[in-house]
N, C-alpha and C positions, 0 to 999 in steps of 0.2 A: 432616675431620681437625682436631686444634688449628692453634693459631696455632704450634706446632714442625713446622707441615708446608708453611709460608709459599713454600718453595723447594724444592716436591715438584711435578713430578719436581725434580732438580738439574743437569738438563742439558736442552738442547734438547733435545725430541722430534716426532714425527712423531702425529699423529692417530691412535689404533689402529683397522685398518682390520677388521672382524669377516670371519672365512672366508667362504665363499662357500657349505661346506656348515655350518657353525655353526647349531647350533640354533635353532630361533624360538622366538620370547617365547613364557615360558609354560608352555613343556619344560619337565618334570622331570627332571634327569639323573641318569642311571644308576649304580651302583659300578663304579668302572673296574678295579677288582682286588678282591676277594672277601677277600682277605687284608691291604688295607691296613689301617693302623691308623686312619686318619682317617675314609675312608667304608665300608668292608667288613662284611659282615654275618658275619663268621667268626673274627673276633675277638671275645673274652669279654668283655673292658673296652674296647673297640675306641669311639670316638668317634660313629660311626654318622651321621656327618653327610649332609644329604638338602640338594639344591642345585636350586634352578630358573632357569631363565633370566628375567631382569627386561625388559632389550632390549640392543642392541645391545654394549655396553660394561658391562653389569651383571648379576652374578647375586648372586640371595638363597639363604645356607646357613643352615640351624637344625641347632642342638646344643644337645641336651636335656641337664643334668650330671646325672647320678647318682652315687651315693654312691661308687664307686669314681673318680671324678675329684676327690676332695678334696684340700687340703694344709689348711689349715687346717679345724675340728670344723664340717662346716656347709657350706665355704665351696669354690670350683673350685679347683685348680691351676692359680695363674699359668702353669707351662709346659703344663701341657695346653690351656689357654688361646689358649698361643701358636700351640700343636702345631694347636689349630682354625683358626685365621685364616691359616695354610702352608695347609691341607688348604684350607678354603676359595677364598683367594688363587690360590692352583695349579688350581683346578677353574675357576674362571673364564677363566685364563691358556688355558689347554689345550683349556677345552672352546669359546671363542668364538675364538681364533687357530688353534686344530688344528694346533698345533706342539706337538712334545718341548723341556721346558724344566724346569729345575729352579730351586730358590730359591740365589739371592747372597747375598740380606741381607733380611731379617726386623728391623722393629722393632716395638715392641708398648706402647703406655701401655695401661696401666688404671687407667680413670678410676674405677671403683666397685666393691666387691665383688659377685663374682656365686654367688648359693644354690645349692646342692645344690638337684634340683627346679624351677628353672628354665631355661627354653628363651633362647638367646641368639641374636639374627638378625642373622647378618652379612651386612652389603649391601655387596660385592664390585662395586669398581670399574678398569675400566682408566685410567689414566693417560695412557699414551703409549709409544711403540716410539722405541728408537735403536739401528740396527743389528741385533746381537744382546740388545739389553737390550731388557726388557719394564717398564713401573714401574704397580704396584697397589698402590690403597689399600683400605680396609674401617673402618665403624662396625660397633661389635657394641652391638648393642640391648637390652635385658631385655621377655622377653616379649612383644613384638610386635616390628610392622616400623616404628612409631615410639614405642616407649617408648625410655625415659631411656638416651641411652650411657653405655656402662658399660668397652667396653674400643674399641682405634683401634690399626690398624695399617696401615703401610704394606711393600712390600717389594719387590724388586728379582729379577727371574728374566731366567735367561739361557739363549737357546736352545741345546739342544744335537742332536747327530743319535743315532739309535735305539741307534748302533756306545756310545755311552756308558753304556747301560745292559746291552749284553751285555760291555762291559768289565771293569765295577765292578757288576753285579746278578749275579743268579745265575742264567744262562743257560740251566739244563733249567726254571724254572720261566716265563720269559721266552716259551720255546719253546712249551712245556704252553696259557700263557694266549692263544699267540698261535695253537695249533690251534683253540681254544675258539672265539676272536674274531678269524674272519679277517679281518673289515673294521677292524676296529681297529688303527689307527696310530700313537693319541697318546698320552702321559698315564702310559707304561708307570709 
């Protein structure tokens, strides 16, 4: 991360300690919803991000921009941008803690433009656990897993239990994904 991340986490934390059933290195992980926008193969302009596990405290996500993720002629959308480093951030959080947790705070530099056409590799890392706060950071790379950073974010998620998302989500669809996937707990 830059030197703006000198006091990241900003509180004491605790080691993040990986599940017990968490992936092993290596994994490829899965779409955890078929309709998200971030990693779902059922949306049209959907982000399509693909994540694997690094080791313990790391996963690598790629996102390839195509031409409907522009804002400038050519160039990504800062907030899809952003929209990628949640999706990725949250797929690390979830899939190596195997807790329900959503994002606090998202922050995002970009450090360089990134093309239409190229693959960005964000290498997703845990931070530290306090409580219920989780703290991750992420380099997004151009083109490989060490070309030039291009965009840096760090972010703040806080765990919640499953009751929040048939509160505030939309519970026949909640139901539906959780016929499909009965072993599936996390990530809703």
């Amino acid at each position: 991360m830059s030197d703006t991340a000198q006091n990241w986490p900003p509180v004491e934390v605790q080691d993040p300690k990986p599940h017990p059933d968490a992936p092993a290195k290596g994994t490829t992980l899965g779409v955890h919803y078929s309709h998200c926008f971030g990693c779902g193969d059922e949306v049209d302009a959907g982000l399509r991000i693909r994540s694997t596990v690094d080791d313990d405290t790391v996963v690598v996500s790629t996102f390839t921009v195509s031409p409907e993720h522009q804002g400038a002629p050519g160039l990504a959308h800062g907030g899809l941008l952003s929209a990628a480093f949640d999706e990725a951030l949250g797929s690390t959080v979830g899939n190596l803690l195997r807790v329900p947790a959503v994002t606090g705070r998202l922050e995002t530099d970009f450090r360089s433009p990134v093309p239409v056409g190229s693959t960005l590799y964000i290498v997703a890392k845990l931070d530290g656990v306090a409580g219920r706060k989780i703290y991750v950071s992420a380099d997004g790379r151009l083109d490989s897993e060490d070309g030039p950073v291009a965009v840096q974010a760090r972010a703040l998620f806080v765990t919640v239990g499953v009751e929040h998302f048939l509160e505030h989500g939309d519970a026949q669809q909640l139901r539906e994904l959780g016929e499909r996937h009965a072993d599936w707990d996390i990530n809703p």
